[in-house]
C-alpha positions as CSV (number, residue, x, y, z in Angstrom):
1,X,46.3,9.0,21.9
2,X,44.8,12.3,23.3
3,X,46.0,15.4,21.2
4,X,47.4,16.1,25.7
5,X,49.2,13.4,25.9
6,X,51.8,14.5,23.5
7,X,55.0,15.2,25.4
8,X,57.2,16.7,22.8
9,X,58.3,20.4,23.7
10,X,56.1,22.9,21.6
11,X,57.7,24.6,19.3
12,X,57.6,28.3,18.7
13,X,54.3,29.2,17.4
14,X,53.6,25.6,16.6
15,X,50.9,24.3,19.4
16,X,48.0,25.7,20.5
17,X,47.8,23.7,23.1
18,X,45.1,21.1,24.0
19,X,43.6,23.0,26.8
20,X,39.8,22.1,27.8
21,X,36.9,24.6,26.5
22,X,35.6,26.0,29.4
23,X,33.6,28.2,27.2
24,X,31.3,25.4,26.3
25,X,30.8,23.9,29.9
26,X,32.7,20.7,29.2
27,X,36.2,18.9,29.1
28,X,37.1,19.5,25.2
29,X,39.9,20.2,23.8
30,X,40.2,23.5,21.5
31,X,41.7,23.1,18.0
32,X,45.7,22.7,18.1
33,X,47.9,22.9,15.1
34,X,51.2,21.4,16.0
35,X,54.4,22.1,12.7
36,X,57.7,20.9,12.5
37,X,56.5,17.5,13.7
38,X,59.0,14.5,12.3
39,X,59.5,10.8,12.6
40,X,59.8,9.9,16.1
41,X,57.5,12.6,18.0
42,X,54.6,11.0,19.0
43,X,52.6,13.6,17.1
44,X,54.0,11.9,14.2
45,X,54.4,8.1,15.7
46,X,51.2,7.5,17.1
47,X,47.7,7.9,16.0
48,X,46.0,11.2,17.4
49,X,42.6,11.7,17.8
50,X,41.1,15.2,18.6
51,X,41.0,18.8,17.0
52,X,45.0,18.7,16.5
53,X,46.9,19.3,13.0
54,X,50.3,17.3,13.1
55,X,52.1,19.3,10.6
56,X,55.2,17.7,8.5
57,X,56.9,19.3,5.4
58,X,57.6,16.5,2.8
59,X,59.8,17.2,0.1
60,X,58.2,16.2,-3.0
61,X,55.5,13.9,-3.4
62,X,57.6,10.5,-3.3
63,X,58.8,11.9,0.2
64,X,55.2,12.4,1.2
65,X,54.7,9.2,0.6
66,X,57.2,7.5,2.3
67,X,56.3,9.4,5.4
68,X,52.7,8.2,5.2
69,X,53.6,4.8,4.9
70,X,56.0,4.8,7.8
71,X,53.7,5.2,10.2
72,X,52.2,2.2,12.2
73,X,48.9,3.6,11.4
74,X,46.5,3.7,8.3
75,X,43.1,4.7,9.3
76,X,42.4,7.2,6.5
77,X,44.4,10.3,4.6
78,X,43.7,13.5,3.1
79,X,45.3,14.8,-0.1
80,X,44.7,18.6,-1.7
81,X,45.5,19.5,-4.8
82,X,45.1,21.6,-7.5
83,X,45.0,19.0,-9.9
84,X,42.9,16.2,-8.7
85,X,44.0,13.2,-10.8
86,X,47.4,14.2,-9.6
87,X,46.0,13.9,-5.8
88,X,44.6,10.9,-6.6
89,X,47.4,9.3,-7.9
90,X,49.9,10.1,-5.2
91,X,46.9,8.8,-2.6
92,X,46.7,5.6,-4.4
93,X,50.5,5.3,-3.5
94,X,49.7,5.4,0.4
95,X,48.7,2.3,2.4
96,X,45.0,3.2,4.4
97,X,41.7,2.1,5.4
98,X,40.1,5.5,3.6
99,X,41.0,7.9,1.1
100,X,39.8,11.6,0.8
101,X,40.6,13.7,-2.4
102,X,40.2,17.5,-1.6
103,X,38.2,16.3,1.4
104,X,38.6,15.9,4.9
105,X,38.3,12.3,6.2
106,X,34.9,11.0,7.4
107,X,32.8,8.3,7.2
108,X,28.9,7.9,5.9
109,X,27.2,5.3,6.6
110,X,26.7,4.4,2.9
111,X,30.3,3.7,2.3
112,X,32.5,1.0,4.3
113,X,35.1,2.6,6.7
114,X,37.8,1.4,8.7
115,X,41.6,1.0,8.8
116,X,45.0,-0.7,8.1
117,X,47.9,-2.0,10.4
118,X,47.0,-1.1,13.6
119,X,44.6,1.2,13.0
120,X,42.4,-1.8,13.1
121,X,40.9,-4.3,10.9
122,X,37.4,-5.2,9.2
123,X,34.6,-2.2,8.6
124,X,32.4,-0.9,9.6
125,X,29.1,0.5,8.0
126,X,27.4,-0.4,4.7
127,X,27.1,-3.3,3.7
128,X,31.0,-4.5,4.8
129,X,30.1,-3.2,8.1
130,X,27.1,-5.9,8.3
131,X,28.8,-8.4,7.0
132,X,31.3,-8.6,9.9
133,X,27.8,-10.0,12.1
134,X,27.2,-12.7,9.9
135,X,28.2,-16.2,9.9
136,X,29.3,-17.7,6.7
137,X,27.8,-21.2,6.4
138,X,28.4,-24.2,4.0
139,X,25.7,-26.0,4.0
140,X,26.2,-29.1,1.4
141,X,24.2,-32.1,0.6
142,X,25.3,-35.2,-1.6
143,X,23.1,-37.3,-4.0
């Protein structure tokens, strides 16, 4: 879903706005940072592509959790921290397609990438990605 097709309310101080750049000469959107978004906004429901920060305060880290594993979605997540074997154990925890420690999610094409649930199946790139255009074959002959 476009980061403009949200049609919760902004609230104070907490959108941007995903307006297009005019200053580049084309339709993009400008970077949005959207906070206080909770379970049942579609900033939090659905998965968002474009320049747009959904922003929800968890708790703890078993609340963080269980709000990353609600979704319907599981294309890839990005825990920061301090102490990375601490990061990398609560991302463990978390149901996706990637994992990013202290990084942002992206994809190289050295590495297989792709999601979980409906954030889609198989991979792509490396040598996962090439093996979705194969065909498997048993080829057996008896003596």
């Amino acid at each position: 879903m476009r980061a403009s097709a949200h049609p919760e309310p902004a609230p104070p101080g907490g959108f941007a706005g995903a307006t297009p750049d005019r200053r580049r000469g084309c339709r993009t959107a400008c970077a949005s940072a959207r906070s206080e978004v909770t379970p049942g906004m579609a900033a939090f429901d659905e998965e968002t592509f474009g320049p747009v920060a959904a922003i929800t305060v968890a708790r703890d880290d078993d609340h963080a959790v269980e709000l990353a594993n609600s979704t319907d979605y599981g294309l890839g997540l990005s825990v920061w921290s301090g102490a990375t074997e601490h990061a990398v154990a609560v991302a463990r925890r978390i149901t996706s397609g990637a994992a990013f420690v202290n990084a942002i999610v992206a994809s190289d094409p050295r590495v297989p990438f792709g999601g979980t649930k409906r954030s889609g199946y198989g991979r792509e790139l490396a040598d996962a990605g090439l093996l979705a255009f194969t065909n498997t074959r048993t080829f057996w002959v008896a003596s």
